[in-house]
Backbone atoms as SQL, in Angstrom:
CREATE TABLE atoms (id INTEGER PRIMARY KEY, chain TEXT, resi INTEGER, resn TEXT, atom TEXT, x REAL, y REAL, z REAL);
INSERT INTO atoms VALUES
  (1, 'A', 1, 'UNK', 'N', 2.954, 15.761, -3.400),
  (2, 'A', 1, 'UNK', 'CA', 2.877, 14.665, -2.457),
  (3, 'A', 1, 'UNK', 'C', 1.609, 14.754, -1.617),
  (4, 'A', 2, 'UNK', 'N', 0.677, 15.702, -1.548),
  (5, 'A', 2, 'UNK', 'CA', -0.314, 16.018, -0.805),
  (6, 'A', 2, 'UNK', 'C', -1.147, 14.697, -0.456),
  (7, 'A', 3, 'UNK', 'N', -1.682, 14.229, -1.870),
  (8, 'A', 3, 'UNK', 'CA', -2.705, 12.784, -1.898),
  (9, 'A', 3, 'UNK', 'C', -2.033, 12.040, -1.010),
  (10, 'A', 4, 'UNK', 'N', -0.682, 12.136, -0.748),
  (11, 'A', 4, 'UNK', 'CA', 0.167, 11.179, -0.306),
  (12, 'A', 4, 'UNK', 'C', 0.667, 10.699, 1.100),
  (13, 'A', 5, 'UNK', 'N', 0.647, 11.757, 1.308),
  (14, 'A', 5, 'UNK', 'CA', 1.358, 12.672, 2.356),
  (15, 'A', 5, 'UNK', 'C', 0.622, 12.079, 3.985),
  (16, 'A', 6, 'UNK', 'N', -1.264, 11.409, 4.167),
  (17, 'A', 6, 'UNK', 'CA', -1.532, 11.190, 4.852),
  (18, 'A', 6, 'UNK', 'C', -1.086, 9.174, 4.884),
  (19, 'A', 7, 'UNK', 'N', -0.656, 8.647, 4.426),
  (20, 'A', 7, 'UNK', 'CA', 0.022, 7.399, 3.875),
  (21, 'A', 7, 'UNK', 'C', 2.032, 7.273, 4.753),
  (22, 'A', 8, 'UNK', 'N', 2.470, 8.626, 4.167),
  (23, 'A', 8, 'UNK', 'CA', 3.438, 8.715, 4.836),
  (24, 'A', 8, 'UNK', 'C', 3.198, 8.773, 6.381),
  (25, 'A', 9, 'UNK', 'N', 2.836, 9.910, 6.663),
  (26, 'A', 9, 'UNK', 'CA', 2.371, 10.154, 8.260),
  (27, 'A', 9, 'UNK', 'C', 2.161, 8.945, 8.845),
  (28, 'A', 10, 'UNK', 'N', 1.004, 7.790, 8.119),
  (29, 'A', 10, 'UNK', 'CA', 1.147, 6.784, 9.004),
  (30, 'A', 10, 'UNK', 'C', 2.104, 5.741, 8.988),
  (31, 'A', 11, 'UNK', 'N', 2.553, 5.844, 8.186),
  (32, 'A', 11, 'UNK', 'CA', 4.520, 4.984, 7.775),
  (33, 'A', 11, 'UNK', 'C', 4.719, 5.580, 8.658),
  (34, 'A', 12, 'UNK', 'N', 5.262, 6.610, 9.311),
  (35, 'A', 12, 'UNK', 'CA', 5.943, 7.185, 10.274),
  (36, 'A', 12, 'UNK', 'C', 5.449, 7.006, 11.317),
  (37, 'A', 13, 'UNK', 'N', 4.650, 6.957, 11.626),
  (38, 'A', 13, 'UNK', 'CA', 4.174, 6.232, 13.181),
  (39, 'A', 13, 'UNK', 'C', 4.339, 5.182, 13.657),
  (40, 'A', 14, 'UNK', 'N', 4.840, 4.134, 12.614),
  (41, 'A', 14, 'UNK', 'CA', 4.808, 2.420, 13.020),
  (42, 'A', 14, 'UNK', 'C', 5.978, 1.994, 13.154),
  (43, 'A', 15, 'UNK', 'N', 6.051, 1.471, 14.464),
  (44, 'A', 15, 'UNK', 'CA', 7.596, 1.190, 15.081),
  (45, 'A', 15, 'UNK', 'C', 7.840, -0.264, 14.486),
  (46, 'A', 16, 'UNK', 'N', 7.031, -0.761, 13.902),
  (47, 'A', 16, 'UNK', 'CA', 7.489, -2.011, 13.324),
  (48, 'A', 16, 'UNK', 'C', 8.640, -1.865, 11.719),
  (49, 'A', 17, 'UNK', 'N', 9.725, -2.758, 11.613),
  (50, 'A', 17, 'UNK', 'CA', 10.534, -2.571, 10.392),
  (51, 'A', 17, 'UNK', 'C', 9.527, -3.006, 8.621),
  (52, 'A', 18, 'UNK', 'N', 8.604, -3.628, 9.214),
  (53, 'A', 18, 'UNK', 'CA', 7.847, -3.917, 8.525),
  (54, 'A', 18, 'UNK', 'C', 5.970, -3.449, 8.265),
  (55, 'A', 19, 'UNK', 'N', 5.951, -3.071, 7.458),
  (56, 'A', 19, 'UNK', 'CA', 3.719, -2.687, 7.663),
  (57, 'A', 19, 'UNK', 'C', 3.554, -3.304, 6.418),
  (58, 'A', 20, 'UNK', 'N', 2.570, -4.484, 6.392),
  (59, 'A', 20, 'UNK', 'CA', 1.917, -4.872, 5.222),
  (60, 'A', 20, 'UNK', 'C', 0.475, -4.600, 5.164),
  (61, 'A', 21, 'UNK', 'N', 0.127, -3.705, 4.260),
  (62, 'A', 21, 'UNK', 'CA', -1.358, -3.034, 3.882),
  (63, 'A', 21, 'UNK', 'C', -2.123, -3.452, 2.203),
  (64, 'A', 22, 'UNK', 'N', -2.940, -3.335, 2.563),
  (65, 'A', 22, 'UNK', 'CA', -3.629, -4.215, 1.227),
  (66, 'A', 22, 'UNK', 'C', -3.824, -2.966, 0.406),
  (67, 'A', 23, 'UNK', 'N', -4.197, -2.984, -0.762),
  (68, 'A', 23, 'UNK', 'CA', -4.347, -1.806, -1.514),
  (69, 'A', 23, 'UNK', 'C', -5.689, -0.716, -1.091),
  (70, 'A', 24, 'UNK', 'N', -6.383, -1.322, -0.852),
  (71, 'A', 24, 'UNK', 'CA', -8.177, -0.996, 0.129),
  (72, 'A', 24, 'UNK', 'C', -7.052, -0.342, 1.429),
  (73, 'A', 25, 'UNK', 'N', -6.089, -0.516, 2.079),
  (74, 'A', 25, 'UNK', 'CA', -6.086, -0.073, 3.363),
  (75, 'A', 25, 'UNK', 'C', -5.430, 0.803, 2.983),
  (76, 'A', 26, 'UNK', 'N', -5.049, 1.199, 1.501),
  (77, 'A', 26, 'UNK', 'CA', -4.194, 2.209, 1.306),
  (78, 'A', 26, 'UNK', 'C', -4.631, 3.079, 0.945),
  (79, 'A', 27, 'UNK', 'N', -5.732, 3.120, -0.234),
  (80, 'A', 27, 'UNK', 'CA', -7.298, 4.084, -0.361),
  (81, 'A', 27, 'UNK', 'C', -7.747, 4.606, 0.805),
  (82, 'A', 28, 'UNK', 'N', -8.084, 3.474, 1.967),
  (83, 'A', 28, 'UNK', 'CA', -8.754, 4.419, 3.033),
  (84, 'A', 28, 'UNK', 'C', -7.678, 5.422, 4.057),
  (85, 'A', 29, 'UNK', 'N', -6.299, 4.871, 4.000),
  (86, 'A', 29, 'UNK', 'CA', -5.963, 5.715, 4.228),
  (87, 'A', 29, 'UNK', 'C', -5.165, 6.980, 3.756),
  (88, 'A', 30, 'UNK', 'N', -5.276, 7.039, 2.163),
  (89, 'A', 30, 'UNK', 'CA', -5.602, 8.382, 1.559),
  (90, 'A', 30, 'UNK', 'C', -6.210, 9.150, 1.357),
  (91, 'A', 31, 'UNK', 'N', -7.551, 8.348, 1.242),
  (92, 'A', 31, 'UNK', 'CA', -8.841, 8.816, 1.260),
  (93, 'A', 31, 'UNK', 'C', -9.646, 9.086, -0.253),
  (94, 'A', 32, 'UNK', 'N', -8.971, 8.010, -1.127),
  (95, 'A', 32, 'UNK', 'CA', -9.615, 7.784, -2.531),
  (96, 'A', 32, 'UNK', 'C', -8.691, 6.613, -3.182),
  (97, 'A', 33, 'UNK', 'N', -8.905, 6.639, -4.379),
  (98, 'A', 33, 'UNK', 'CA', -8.577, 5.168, -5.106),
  (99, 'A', 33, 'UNK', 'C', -7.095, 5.801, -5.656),
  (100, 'A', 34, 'UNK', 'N', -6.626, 4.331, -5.759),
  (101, 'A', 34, 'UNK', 'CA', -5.560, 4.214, -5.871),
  (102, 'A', 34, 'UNK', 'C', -5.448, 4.586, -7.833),
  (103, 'A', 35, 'UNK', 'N', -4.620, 4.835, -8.290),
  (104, 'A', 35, 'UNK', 'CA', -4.520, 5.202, -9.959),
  (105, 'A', 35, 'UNK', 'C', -4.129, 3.836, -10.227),
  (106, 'A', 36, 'UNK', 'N', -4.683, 3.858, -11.762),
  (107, 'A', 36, 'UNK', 'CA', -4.625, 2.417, -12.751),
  (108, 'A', 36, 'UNK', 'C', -2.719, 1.843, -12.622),
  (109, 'A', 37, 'UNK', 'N', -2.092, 3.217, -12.753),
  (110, 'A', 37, 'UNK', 'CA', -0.501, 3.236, -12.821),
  (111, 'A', 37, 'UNK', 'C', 0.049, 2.402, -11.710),
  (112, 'A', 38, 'UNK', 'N', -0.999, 2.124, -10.448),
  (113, 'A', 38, 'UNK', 'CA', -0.248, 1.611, -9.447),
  (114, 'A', 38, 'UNK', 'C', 0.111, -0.213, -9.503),
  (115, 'A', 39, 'UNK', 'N', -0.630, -0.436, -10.702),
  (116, 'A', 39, 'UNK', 'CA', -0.155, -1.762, -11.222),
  (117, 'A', 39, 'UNK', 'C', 0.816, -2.186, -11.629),
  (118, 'A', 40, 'UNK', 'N', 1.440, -0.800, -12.041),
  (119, 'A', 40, 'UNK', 'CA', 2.488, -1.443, -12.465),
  (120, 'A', 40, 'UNK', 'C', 3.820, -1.370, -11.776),
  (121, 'A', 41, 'UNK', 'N', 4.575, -2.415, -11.109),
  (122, 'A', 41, 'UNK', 'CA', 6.219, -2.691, -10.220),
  (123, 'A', 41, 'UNK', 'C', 6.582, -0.796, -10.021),
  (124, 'A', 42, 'UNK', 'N', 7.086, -0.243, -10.957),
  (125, 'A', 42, 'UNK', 'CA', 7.527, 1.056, -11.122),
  (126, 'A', 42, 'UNK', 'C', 6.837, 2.145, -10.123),
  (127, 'A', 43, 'UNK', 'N', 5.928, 1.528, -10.307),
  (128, 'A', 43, 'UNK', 'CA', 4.904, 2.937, -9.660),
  (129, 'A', 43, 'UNK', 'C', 5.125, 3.103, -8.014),
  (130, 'A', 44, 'UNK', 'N', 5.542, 1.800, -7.969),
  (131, 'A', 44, 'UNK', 'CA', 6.095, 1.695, -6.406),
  (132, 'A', 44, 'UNK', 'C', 7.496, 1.636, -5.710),
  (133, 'A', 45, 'UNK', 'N', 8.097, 2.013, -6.057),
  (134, 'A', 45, 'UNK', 'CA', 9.582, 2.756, -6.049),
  (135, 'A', 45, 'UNK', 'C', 9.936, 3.551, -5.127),
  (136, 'A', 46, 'UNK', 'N', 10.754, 3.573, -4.512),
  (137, 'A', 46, 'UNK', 'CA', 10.852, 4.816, -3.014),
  (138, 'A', 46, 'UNK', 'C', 12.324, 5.561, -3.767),
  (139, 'A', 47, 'UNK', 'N', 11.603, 7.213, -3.948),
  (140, 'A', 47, 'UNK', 'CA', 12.690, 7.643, -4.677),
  (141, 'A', 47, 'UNK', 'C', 12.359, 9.141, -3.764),
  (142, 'A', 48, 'UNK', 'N', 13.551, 9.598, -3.719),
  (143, 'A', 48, 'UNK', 'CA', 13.429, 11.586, -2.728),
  (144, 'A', 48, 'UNK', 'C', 13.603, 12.905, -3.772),
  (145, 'A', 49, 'UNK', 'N', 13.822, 12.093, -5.121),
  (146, 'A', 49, 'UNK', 'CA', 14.362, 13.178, -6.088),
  (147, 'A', 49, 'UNK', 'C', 13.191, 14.121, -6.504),
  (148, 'A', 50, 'UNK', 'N', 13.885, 15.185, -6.725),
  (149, 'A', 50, 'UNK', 'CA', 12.919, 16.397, -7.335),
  (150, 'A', 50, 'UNK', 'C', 11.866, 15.881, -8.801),
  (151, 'A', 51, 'UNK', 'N', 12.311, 14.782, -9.726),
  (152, 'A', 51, 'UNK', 'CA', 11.516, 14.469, -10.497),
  (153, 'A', 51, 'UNK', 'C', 10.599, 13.123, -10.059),
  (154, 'A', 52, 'UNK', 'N', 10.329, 12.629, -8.567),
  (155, 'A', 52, 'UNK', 'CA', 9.848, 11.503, -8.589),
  (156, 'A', 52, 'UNK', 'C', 8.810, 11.530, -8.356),
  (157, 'A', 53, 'UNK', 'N', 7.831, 10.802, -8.588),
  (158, 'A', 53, 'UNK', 'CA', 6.394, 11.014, -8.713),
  (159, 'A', 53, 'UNK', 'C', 6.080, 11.179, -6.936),
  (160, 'A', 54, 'UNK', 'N', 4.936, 11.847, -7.095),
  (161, 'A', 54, 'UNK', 'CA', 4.233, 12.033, -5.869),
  (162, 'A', 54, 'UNK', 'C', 4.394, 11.049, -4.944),
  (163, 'A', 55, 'UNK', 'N', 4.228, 10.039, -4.581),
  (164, 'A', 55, 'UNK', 'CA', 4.213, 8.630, -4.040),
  (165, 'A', 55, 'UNK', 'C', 5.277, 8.061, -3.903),
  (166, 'A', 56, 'UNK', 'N', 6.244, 8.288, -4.863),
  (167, 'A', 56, 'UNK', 'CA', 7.833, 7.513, -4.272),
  (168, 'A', 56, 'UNK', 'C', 8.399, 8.453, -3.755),
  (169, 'A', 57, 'UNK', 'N', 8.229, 9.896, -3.622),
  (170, 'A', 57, 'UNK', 'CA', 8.541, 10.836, -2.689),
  (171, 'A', 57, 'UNK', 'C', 8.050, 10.624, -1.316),
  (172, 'A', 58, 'UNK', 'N', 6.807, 10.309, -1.599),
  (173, 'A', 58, 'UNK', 'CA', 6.033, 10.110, 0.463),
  (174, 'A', 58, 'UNK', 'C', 6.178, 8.667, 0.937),
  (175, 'A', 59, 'UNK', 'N', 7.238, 7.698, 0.131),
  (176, 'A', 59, 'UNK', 'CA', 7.271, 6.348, 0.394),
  (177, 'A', 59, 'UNK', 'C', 8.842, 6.798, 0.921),
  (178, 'A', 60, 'UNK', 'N', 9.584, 7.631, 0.308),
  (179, 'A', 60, 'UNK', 'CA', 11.101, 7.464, 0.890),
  (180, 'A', 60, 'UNK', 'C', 11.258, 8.515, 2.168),
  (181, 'A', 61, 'UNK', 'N', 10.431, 9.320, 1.991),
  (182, 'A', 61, 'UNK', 'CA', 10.573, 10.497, 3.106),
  (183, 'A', 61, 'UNK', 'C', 9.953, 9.949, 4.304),
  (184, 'A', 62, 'UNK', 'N', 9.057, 9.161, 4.218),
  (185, 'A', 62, 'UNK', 'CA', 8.416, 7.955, 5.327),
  (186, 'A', 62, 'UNK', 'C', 9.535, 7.251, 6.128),
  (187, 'A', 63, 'UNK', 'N', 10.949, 6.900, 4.887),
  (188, 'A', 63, 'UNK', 'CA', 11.404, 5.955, 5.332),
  (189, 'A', 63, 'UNK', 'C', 11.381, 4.500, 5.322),
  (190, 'A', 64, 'UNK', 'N', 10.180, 3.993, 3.974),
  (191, 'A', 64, 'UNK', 'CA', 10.157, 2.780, 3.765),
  (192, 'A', 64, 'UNK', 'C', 10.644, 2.247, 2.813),
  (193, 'A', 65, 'UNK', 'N', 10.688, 1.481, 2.107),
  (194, 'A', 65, 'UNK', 'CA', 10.639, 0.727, 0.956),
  (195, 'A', 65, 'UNK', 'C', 9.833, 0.037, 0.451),
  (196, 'A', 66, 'UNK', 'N', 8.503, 0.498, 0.032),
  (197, 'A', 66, 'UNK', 'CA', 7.726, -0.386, -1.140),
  (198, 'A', 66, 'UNK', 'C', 8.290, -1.836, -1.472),
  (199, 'A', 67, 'UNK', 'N', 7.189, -3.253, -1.302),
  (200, 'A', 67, 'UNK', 'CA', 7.476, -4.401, -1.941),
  (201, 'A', 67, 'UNK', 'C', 6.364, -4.618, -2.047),
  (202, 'A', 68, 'UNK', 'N', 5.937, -4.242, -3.524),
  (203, 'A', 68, 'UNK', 'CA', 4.444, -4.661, -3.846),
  (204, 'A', 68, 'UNK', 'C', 4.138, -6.331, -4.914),
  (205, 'A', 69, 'UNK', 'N', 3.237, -6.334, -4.206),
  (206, 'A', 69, 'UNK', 'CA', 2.491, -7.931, -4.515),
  (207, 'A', 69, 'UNK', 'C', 1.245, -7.719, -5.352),
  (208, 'A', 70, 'UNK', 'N', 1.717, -6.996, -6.495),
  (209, 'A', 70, 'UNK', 'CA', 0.568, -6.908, -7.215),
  (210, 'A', 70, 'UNK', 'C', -0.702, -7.731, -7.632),
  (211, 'A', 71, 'UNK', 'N', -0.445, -8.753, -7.705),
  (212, 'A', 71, 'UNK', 'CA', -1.416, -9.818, -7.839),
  (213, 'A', 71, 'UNK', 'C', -2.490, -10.051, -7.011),
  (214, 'A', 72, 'UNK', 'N', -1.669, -9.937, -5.329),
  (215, 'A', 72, 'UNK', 'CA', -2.096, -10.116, -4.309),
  (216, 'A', 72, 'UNK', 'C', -3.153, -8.844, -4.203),
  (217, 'A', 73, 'UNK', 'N', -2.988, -7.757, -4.926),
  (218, 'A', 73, 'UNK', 'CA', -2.999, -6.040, -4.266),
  (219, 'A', 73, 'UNK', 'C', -2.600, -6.191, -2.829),
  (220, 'A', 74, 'UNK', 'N', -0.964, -6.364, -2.440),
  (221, 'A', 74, 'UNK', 'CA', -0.765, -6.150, -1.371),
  (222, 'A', 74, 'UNK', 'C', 0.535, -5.522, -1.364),
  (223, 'A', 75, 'UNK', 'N', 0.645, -4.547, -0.419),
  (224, 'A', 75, 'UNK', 'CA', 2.365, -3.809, -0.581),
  (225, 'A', 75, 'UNK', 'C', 3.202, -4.462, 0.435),
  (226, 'A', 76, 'UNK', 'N', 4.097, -4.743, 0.913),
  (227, 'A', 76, 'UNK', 'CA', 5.142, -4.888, 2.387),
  (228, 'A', 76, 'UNK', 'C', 5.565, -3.523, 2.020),
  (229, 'A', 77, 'UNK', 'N', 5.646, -2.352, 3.017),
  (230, 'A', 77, 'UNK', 'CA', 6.799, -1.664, 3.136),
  (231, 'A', 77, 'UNK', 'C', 7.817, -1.738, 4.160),
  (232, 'A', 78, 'UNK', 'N', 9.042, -1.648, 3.721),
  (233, 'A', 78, 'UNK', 'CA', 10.038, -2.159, 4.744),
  (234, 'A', 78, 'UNK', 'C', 10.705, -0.938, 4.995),
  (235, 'A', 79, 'UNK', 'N', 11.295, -1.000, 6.350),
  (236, 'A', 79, 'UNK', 'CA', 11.855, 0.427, 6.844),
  (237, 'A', 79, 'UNK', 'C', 13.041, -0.044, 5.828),
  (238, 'A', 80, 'UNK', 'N', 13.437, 1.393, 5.352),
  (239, 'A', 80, 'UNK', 'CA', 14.628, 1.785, 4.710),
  (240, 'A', 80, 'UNK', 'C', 16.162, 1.054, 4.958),
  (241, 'A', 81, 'UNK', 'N', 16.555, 1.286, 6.852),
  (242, 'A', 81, 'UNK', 'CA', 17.383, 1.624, 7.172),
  (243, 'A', 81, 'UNK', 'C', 17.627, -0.307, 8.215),
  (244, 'A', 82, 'UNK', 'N', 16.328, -1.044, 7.586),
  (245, 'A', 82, 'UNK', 'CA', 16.957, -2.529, 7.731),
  (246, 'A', 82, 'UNK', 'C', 16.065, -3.556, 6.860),
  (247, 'A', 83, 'UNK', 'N', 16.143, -2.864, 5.839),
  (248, 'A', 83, 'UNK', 'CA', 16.251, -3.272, 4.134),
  (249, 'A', 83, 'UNK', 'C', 17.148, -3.956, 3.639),
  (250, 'A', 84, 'UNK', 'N', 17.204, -5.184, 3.500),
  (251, 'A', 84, 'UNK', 'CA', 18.291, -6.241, 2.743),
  (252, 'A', 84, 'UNK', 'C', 18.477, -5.265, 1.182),
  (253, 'A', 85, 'UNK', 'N', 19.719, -4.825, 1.282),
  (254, 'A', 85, 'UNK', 'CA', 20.299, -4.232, -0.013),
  (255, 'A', 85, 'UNK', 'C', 20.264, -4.609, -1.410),
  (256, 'A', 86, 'UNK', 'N', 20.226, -5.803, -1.305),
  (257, 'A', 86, 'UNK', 'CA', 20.126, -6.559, -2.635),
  (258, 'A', 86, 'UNK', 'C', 18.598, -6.750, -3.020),
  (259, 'A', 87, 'UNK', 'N', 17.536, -6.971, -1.928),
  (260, 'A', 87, 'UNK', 'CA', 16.066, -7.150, -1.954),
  (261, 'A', 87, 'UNK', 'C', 15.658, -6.346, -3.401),
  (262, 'A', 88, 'UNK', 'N', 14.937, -7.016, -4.073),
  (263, 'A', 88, 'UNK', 'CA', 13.888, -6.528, -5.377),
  (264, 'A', 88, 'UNK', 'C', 13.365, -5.079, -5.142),
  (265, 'A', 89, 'UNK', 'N', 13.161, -4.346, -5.581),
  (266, 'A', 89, 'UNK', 'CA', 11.682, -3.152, -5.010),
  (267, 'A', 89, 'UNK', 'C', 10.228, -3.701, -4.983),
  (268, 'A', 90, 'UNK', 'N', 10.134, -4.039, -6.232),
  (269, 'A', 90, 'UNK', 'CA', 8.899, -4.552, -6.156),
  (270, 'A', 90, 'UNK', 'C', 9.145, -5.715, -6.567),
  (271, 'A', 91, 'UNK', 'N', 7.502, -6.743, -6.738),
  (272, 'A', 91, 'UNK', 'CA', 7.676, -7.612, -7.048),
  (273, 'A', 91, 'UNK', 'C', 6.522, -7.900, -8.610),
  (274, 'A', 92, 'UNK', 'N', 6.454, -8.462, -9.654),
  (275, 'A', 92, 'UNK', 'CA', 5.409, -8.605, -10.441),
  (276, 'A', 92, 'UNK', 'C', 4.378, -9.884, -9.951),
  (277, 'A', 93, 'UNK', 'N', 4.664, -10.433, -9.210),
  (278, 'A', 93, 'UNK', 'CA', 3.712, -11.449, -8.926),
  (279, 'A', 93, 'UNK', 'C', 2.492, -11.743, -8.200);
């Protein structure tokens, strides 16, 4: 989760239920480019399990939920814990 890990930190600082960041605001605040993989819905997934990729580990331990707008390159992450249950994860559009 290291690459990741400065992404979470700032998820965790924002008292808003909502942070929408463009893919550029997500590079700078990792501090390099985002992987080709992040195109695709999957890659953006908020998961805590021992097999989940780097990134859906520092997206759930944050406390958000990923809703990416791929098209757009734009993510919504939504706090976890007032997350419409039924809501998509991501989106392909």
């Amino acid at each position: 989760m290291a690459k990741y890990e400065p992404l979470a930190r700032y998820l965790r600082r924002q008292k808003a239920a909502e942070v929408e960041l463009s893919f550029r605001d997500i590079e700078r605040i990792v501090g390099g480019l985002l992987p080709k993989a992040s195109s695709d819905p999957k890659w953006w997934r908020a998961e805590d399990a021992p097999s989940a990729l780097p990134q859906q580990r520092a997206f759930a331990q944050a406390g958000y939920v990923p809703e990416s707008q791929l098209k757009a390159e734009r993510v919504r992450f939504v706090r976890a814990s007032t997350r419409n249950p039924t809501a998509p994860d991501a989106r392909a559009d």
